[in-house]
C-alpha positions in Angstrom: -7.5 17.7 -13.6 -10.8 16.6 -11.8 -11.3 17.8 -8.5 -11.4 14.2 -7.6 -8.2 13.2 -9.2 -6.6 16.2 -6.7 -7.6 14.0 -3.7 -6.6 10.8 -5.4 -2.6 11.9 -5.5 -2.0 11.4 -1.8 -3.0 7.5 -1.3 -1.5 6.5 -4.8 2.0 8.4 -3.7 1.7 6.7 -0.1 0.6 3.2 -1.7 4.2 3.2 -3.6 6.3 4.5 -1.4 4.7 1.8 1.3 5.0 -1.1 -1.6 8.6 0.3 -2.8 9.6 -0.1 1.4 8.3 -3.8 1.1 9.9 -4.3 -2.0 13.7 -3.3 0.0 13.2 -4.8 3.1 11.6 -8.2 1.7 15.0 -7.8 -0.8 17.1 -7.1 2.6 15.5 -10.1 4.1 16.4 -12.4 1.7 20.0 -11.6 1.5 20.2 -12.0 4.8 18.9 -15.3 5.1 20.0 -18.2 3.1 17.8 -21.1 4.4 14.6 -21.1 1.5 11.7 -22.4 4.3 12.7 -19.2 6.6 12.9 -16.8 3.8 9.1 -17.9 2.5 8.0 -17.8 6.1 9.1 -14.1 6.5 7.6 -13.3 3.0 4.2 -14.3 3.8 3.5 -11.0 5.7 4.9 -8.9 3.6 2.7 -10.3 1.0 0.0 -10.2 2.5 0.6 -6.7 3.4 1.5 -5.7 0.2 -2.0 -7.3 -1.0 -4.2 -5.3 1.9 -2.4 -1.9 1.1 -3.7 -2.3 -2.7 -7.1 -3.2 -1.7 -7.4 -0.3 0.4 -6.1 2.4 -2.3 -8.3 0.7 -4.7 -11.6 1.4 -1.7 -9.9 4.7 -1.1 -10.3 6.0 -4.8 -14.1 4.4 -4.9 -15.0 6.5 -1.8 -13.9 9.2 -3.6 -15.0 8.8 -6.6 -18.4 8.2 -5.1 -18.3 11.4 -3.6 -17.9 10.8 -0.1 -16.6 13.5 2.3 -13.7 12.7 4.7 -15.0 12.9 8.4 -11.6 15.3 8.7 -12.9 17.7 5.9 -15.2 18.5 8.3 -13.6 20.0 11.6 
């Protein structure tokens, strides 16, 4: 393995434990609620969520991949 790919295991493992949370709750939600308008409503964020969690995995493994240091791997 790469001694990038070491640092890369951490933010993939988070990134589907986070989406696999939204996955059960958004699933919880909509057995919950029956009326269609309130279960898109209480989607939305979840999406969006979802969405913004990806992005940032996909900028995490760029910054490492171009090198950059953590500001923690420095104390």
């Amino acid at each position: 393995m790469s001694p990038h790919g070491k640092k890369m295991i951490a933010p993939v493992i988070v990134t589907i434990l986070f989406l696999l949370y939204l996955f059960i709750y958004g699933a919880m939600l909509t057995q919950a609620f029956v009326e269609e308008p309130l279960i898109i409503l209480l989607a939305i964020p979840l999406v969006l969520l979802g969405i913004g969690i990806v992005y940032m995995l996909f900028a995490r493994i760029r910054e490492i991949r171009s090198g950059e240091e953590d500001d923690l791997d420095n104390y």
